[in-house]
Each structure stands twice: as structure tokens, then as C-alpha cells.
N, C-alpha and C positions, 0 to 999 in steps of 0.2 A: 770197070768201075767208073772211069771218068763219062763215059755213055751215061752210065744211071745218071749219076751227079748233075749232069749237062739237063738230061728230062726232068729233073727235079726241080731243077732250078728256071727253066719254062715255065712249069706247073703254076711254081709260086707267081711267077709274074704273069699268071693269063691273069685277067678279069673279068666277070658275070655280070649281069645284072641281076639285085636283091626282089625278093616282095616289094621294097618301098619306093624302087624309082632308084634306087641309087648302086654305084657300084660297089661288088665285093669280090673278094682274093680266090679264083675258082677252089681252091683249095680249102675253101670253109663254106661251099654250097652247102654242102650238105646238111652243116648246121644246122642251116635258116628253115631245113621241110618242116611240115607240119605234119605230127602224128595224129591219127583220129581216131576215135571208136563210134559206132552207131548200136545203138542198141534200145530194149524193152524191158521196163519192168528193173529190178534189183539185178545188178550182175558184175562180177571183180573181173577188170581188165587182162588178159594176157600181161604177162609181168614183159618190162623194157627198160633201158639201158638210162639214167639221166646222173649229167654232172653237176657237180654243188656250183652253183648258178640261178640267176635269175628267169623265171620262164613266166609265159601266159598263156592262159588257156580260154577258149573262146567256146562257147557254149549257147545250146537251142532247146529249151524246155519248151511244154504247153503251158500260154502264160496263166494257167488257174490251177495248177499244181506243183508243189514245192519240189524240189528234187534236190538230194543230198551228195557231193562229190566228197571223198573221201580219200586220201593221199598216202597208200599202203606201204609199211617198207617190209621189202620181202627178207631183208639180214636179220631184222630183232623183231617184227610183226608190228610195230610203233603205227598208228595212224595219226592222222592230221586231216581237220577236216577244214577244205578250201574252200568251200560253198555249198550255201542253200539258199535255192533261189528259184524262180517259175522265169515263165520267159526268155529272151537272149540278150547276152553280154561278154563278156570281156573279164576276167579277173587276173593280177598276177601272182605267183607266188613263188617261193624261195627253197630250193633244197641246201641243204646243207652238206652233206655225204655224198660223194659218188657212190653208185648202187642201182641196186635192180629195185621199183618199183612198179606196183600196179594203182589202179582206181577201182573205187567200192562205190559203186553208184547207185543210191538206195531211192527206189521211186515205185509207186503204185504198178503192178500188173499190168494194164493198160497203156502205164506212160511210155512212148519212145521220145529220147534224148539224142542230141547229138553233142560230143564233145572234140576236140580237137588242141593242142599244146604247142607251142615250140618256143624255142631260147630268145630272150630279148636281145644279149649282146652277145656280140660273135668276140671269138680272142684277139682279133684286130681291133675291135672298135672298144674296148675296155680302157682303160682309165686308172692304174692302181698306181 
């Protein structure tokens, strides 16, 4: 027991470097990945894991056709639509519930998108 305890407590105390230049707790790397999907045409994400949190999600349309993201929750079917938009950008948005969610991303036949997400603030850098 006092082994585990001792690696645990390393754990906490290593530090990584972030996406931003700056350092964070190896122990909440993981947070910071960014999940993607690439896709054509209309199609609902494989469902994933997200906590009630602030995220952003970065985004690559063809900028002459609108493409709809859509915010599915797989416990009550509830949508929420994030975005419509052509082109690439940056949007953030807000879950409320911990829960399995997917995306409903509704675009012409021909359109491929690329989308991408991850958590703004890690539970070290929060503020409550």
C-alpha cells in the first residue's frame, strides 16, 4: 500500500508540457487531447464520453457550403445545435450533464468536414 501511495504521489508531482506552451499536472494530460472526426456528407459521430464543462471545438468546412454541427445526447436524444457555418474556425460550447454524447453533422453529399473538440479548462486551472 505505501508503494502505491508513494507512485501516486510522484504522479501528481510530475509536469508536462500543454498545447499552449505552458506547464500542466501529468496527471490531467490527458484532458488537454483533442478528439476528431473526419468525415462526408451527413453522418452521427460514434458516441464519447464528455464532462459538464466548457469545451471548443475547431472546425474546416469548404468555405461555400453551410455545414450544420449538432450536439446529440445519447441518455434523453436532446440536441443542441453548435454550429452553422462554411469555412474554418473555432467555436466554444457548454455541456451541462456528464454523459455519452455524439455529433449530427448535416452537410451536402459531397461536402467533407473536419471537426475536432477538447476541454478549455483542465481541474487545476478552474476558479470556483
Amino acid at each position: 500500500m505505501l508503494a502505491y501511495q508513494s507512485l501516486k504521489r510522484r504522479r501528481r508531482n510530475q509536469w508536462v508540457i500543454g498545447p499552449d506552451g505552458m506547464p500542466i499536472p501529468a496527471h490531467e494530460a490527458e484532458l488537454y487531447k483533442a478528439t476528431g472526426f473526419i468525415g462526408r456528407g451527413t453522418v452521427t459521430t460514434s458516441p464519447f464520453r464528455l464532462d459538464a464543462d466548457s469545451y471548443k471545438m475547431r472546425y474546416v468546412f469548404p468555405t461555400d457550403v453551410k455545414v450544420k454541427v449538432d450536439l446529440l445526447s445519447m441518455a434523453d436524444g436532446e440536441t443542441e445545435t453548435l454550429l452553422l457555418a462554411s469555412g474554418g474556425g473555432v467555436k466554444g460550447f457548454q455541456v451541462t450533464a456528464r454523459g455519452d454524447y455524439c455529433f449530427h453533422v448535416e452537410a451536402d453529399d459531397s461536402t467533407t468536414w473536419e471537426i475536432e473538440f477538447m476541454r478549455l479548462a483542465l481541474p487545476s486551472q478552474r476558479h470556483s
